[in-house]
C-alpha positions, 0 to 999 in steps of 0.5 A: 162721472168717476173722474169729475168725482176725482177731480173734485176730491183732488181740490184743494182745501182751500176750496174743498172745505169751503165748498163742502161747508157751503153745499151743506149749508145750502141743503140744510136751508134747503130742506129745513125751507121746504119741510117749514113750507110744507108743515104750513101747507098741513097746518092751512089744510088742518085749519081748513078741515076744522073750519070745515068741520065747524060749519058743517056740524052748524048747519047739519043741525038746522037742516034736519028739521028743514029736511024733514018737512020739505022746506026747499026754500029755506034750506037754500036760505040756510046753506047760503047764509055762510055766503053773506059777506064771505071774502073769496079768497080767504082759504077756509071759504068754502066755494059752494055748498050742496045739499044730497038726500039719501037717494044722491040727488041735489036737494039743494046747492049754493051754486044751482047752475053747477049743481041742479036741484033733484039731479043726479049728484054722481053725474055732475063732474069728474070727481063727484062720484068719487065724493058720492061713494064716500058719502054713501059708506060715511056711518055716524055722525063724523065728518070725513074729508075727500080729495080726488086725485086731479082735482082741484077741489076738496070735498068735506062730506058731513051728514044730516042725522039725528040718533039713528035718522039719517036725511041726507048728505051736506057737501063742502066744497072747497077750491085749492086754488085759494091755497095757492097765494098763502103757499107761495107767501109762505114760500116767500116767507121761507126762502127769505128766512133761508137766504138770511140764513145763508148770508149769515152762514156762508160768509163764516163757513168760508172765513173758517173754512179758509182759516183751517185750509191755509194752514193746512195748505201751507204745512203740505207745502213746506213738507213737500220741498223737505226732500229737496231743500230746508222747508221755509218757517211756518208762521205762527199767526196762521194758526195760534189755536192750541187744538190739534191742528195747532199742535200739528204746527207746533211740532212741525215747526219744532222738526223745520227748526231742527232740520235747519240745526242739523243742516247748519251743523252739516255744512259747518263739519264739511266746511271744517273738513274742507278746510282742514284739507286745504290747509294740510295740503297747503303746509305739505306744499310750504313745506316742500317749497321752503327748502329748495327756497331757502337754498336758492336765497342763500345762492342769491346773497352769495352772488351778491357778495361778488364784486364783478358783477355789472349793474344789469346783472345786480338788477337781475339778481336783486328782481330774483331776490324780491320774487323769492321773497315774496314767495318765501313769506308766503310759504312762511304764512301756509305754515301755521302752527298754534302751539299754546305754549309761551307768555299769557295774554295781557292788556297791554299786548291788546294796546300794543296792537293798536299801538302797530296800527295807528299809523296805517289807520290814520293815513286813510284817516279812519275813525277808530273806536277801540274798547279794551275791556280785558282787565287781568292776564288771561291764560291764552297765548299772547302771540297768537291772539295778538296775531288774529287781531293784528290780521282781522284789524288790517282787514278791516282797514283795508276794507274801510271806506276813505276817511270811514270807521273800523270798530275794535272791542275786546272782553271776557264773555261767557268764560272766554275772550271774545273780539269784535272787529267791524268796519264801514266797508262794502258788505260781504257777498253770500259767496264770500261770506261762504269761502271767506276763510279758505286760502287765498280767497280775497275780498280786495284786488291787494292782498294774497287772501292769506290773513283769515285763514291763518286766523282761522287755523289759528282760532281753530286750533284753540278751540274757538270760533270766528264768523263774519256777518253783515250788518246794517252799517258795518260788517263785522268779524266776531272771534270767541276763544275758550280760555279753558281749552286754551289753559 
């Protein structure tokens, strides 16, 4: 029994609440039908006791003088005359009537079958000398009701007396069987009321109920994944209340929104930290390699000045000159170094770019959209921003669809230079957009992954930041450079 108990509290609300909106409900109709039923059993009763009361009060009247000088006939007359056109189920008809003298005999009855004249009325049943007694110390001229236990009569008992003379006893008989079918139509009356009430209520009480469990549901559900993972938003139309509950939400979701920043900032430092690894190690790397390479050029120019060498060996040479190239350029690529020194940024260096690449845009017969809103000199080096873009758009060319769309926009925002570079390409994966900008990470078979993340140092070190997303046509790269810290 215990663990049925625990298993029911271990529910959830969103059938708890519910369920415990409805068992109250039920009780309550429950009980307010029975006490209602009940309450109309007492009421017929009274009603029946009064009526009773009344009748026998009007006979008791007649019935002394008849008594008083032996008239046998006309009593029986007068206690049948109630009987004339009487409905046997009407419930406050009495069923018969008898007449007691002072000694307990039948003087007279409706009924002369049941109840014999001059015959002992203690005898006659298995309740009437229960009636008897309480006819024998009735005093007074009150009336006084009787309801044997097991039985299925009630007696009224009123005396026959004027002043002080006391001639006999008048019996009411009433049968509560005729109870029964106004009991059960009231019964049928208060359960058809209950049942009314039920559907009205049960409907609300599980629409309210599963209104407050939800919610209550979902907040438990979000807090439970917090220490594995970010908890998913709450959404706000579960519950737009401003109660308690409401304000529950609220600060809940202020604290997801706040975990989200914190885990987005977390992510960002480590991500900066990685980076800045990376590219410290990748400058230590260039900067070991550079010399040893710069040397073995110089050896390979000067064998090439030799004038014996066979064709075979010039081939030779000139495939170890291209590797040592390549590999020079890139070394010379790792070795990044913003230094804010130098001519300021102008318009024109902006045009200029665009200028450089024309022509690489128009062999895969791109359309350019290019906006240089940038309208005065800005105190930004000129070299290194016209690095990042030259970088940023030859990604986007390369990355643009045959005879697609790389979009290019410059302007002042926010006190700072930003630049936009979108293209029409294949969209970003959630990996790539995660390593985008760390060395050697490319998104084509071509290319040695080095641009971004030399635009990334770049943008980095003044003090800037560039982020890449997609978008519903295009993919786009978005560099905002402070000109304050860059002044």
């Amino acid at each position: 029994m215990r663990s049925l108990l625990q298993s029911f509290f271990n529910l959830s609300f969103r059938i708890k609440i519910p369920l415990w909106g409805s068992l109250l409900i039920v009780v309550s109709a429950g009980l307010v039908s029975v006490s209602l039923m009940f309450r109309a059993y007492d009421d017929l009763r009274q009603d029946l006791l009064i009526s009773a009361d009344s009748l026998g009060r009007t006979l008791a009247n007649p019935l002394f003088p008849i008594m008083l000088h032996d008239q046998l006939w006309k009593a029986y007359e007068t206690i049948n005359a109630p009987f004339h056109g009487a409905r046997l189920e009407n419930p406050v008809q009495a069923s018969a009537l008898v007449l007691l003298d002072n000694k307990g005999r039948v003087y007279v009855a409706s009924d002369p079958e049941e109840f014999p004249t001059l015959a002992d009325f203690s005898t006659l049943g298995k309740d009437t000398a229960q009636v008897f007694e309480a006819a024998r110390q009735l005093t007074g001229d009150a009336t006084r009701s009787v309801d044997p236990g097991g039985s299925d009569r009630l007696w009224v008992v009123v005396p026959i007396q004027q002043e002080n003379l006391r001639l006999g006893t008048l019996l009411l008989v009433y049968s509560k069987t005729v109870f029964l079918p106004r009991f059960v139509a009231i019964a049928a009356r208060a359960a058809g009321a209950a049942l009314l009430v039920l559907a009205i209520l049960l409907p609300i009480n599980w629409y309210w109920g599963r209104r407050m469990a939800v919610p209550l549901v979902q907040l438990s559900s979000r807090l439970n994944t917090a220490g594995s993972r970010l908890p998913e938003d709450i959404d706000p139309a579960l519950y737009a209340y401003h109660d308690e509950l409401g304000q529950l939400f609220a600060a809940v979701s202020r604290m997801i929104t706040e975990l989200r920043e914190s885990e987005r900032l977390k992510n960002e430092m480590v991500k900066d930290q990685r980076l800045a690894a990376l590219g410290r190690l990748a400058s230590g790397v260039a900067h070991e390699v550079n010399n040893p390479l710069a040397g073995m050029l110089t050896a390979i120019d000067t064998l090439k000045q030799r004038s014996d060498l066979d064709a075979r060996t010039l081939k030779t040479v000139g495939l170890l000159e291209r590797g040592l190239t390549q590999i020079r350029d890139t070394v010379r690529a790792l070795l990044v170094e913003a230094k804010a020194t130098g001519r300021s940024l102008t318009p024109t260096d902006i045009d200029d770019v665009r200028t450089l690449l024309h022509a690489q845009a128009d062999k895969k017969s791109l359309r350019l959209d290019w906006r240089n809103d940038l309208g005065n000199t800005l105190p930004l080096p000129a070299n290194l921003v016209r690095q990042v873009l030259i970088n940023l758009l030859l990604n986007a060319i390369q990355a643009a669809s045959p005879a697609g769309y790389v979009g290019c926009r410059i302007a002042q925002h926010n006190g700072g230079l930003r630049v936009e570079v979108r293209n029409d390409g294949a969209r970003l994966s959630d990996e790539q957009l995660e390593h985008l900008f760390e060395p050697f990470m490319h998104t084509r078979e071509s290319g040695h992954g080095l641009g971004l993340w030399v635009s990334y140092q770049i943008v980095q070190q003044l003090g800037g930041s560039i982020a890449a997303a997609n978008e519903t046509e295009h993919v786009r790269f978005t560099v905002n450079l402070p000109i304050d810290q860059a002044a």
